[in-house]
C-alpha positions as a Markdown table, in Angstrom:
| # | Residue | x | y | z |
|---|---|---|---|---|
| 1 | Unk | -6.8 | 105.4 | -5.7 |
| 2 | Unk | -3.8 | 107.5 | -5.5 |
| 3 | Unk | -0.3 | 106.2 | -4.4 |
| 4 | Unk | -0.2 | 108.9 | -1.9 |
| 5 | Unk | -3.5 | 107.6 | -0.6 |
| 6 | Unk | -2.6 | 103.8 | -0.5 |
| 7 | Unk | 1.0 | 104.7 | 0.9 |
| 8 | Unk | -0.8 | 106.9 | 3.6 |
| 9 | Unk | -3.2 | 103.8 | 4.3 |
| 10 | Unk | -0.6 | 101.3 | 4.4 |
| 11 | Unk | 1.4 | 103.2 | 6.7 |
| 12 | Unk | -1.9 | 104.2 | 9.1 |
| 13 | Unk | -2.7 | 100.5 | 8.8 |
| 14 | Unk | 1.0 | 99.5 | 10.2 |
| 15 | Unk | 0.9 | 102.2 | 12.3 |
| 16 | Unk | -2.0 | 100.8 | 14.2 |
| 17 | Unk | -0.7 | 99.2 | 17.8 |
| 18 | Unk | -2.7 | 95.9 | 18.3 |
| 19 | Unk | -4.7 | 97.6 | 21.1 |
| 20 | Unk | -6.3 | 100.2 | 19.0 |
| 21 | Unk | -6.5 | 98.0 | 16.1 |
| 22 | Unk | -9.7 | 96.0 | 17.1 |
| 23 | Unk | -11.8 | 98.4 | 18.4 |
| 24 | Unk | -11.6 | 100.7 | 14.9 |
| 25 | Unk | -11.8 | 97.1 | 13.1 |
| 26 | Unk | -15.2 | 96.5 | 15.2 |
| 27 | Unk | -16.2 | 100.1 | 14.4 |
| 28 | Unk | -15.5 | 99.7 | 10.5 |
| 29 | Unk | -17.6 | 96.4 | 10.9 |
| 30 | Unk | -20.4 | 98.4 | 12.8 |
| 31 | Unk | -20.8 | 101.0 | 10.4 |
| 32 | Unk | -20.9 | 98.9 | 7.7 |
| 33 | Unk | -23.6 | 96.9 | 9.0 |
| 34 | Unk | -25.6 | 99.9 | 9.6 |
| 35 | Unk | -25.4 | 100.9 | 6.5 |
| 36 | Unk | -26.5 | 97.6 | 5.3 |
| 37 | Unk | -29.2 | 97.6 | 7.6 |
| 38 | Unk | -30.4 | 101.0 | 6.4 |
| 39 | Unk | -30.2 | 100.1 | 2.6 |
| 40 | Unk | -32.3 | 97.2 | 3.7 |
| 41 | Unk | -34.8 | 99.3 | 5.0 |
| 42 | Unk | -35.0 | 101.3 | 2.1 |
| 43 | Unk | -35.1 | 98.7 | -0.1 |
| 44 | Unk | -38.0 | 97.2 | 2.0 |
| 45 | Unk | -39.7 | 100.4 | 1.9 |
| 46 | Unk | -39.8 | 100.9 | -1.4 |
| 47 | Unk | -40.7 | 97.1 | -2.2 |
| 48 | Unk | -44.2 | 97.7 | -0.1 |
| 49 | Unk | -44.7 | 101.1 | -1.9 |
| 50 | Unk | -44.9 | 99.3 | -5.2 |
| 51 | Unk | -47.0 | 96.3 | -4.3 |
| 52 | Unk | -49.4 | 99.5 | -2.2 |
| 53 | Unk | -49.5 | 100.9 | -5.7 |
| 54 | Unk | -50.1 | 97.4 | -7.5 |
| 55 | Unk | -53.3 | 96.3 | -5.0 |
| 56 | Unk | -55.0 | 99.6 | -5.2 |
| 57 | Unk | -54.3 | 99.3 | -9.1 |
| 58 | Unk | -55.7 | 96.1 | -9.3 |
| 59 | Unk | -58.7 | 97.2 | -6.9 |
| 60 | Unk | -59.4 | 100.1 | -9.2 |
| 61 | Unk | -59.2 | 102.3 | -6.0 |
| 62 | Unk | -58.1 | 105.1 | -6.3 |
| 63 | Unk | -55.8 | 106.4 | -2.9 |
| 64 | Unk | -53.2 | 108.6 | -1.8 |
| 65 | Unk | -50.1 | 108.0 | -0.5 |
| 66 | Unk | -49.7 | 109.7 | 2.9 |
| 67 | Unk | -46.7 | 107.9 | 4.3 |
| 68 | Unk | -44.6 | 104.6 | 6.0 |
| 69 | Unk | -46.1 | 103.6 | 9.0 |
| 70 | Unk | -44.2 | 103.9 | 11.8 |
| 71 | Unk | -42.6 | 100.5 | 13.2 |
| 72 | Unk | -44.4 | 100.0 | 16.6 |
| 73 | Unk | -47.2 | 98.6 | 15.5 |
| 74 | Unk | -48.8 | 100.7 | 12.7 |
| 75 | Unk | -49.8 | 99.1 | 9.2 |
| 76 | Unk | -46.7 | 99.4 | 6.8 |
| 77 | Unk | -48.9 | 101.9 | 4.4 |
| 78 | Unk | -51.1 | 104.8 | 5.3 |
| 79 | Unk | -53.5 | 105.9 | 2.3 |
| 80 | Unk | -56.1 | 108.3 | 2.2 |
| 81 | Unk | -58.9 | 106.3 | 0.3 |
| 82 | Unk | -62.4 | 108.8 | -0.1 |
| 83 | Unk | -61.3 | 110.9 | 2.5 |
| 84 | Unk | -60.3 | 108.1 | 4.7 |
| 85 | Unk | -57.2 | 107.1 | 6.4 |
| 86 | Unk | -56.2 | 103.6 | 5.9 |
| 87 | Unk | -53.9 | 101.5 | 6.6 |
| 88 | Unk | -52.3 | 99.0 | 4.5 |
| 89 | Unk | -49.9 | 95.7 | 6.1 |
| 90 | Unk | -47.3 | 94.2 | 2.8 |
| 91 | Unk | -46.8 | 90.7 | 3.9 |
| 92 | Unk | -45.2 | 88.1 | 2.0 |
| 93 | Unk | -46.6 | 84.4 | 1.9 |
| 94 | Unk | -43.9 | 81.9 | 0.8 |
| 95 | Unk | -43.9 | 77.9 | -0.7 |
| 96 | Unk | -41.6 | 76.5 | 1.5 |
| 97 | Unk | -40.3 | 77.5 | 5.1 |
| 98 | Unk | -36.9 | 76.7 | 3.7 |
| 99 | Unk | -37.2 | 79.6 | 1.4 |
| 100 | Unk | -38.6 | 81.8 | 4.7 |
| 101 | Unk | -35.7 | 80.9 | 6.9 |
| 102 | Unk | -33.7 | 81.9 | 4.1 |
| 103 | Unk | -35.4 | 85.2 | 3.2 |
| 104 | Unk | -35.1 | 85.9 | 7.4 |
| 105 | Unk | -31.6 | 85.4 | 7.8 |
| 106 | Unk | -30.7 | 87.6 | 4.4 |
| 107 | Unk | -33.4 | 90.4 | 6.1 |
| 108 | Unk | -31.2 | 89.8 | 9.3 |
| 109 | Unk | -27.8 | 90.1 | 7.6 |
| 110 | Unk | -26.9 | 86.6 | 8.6 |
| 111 | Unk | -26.9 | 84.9 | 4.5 |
């Protein structure tokens, strides 16, 4: 980063009154968690993609991809199988609930 740009950021920063200060700190923090949230998502998305890919693979099937379900209450895949829509739920099974609870809070941004 530029000097100009850090001095221009220091100064904005000091420049701040404590009144507007914590609402653009809260907005920062917003943002960045919805970015988080979205990445997430799209890492999730892409995750039941591959594993689609991997059962129909393994089931010698062979299926299109049509698209993501949608999240109120569709299956998370939507394949065309012998000219047939189906629908396909990724679900993951874990040892322990200890490694659940852990995977939950990370999906929920709390780890």
């Amino acid at each position: 980063m530029g000097a100009l740009a850090a001095s221009w950021r220091l100064e904005f920063r000091h420049s701040l009154t404590s009144d507007l200060a914590a609402p653009i700190c809260l907005a920062l923090k917003a943002d960045l968690s919805k970015r988080k949230r979205v990445k997430q998502k799209e890492v999730k998305k892409a995750h039941e993609k591959a594993i689609g890919r991997q059962l129909l693979k393994a089931l010698k099937l062979k299926g299109k991809f049509l698209r993501h379900g949608e999240d109120d209450g569709e299956p998370d895949l939507i394949y065309s199988l012998d000219c047939k829509t189906v629908g396909i739920e990724i679900a993951t099974a874990f040892y322990h609930n200890e490694q659940a609870e852990i995977e939950i809070a990370a999906g929920a941004g709390q780890a």
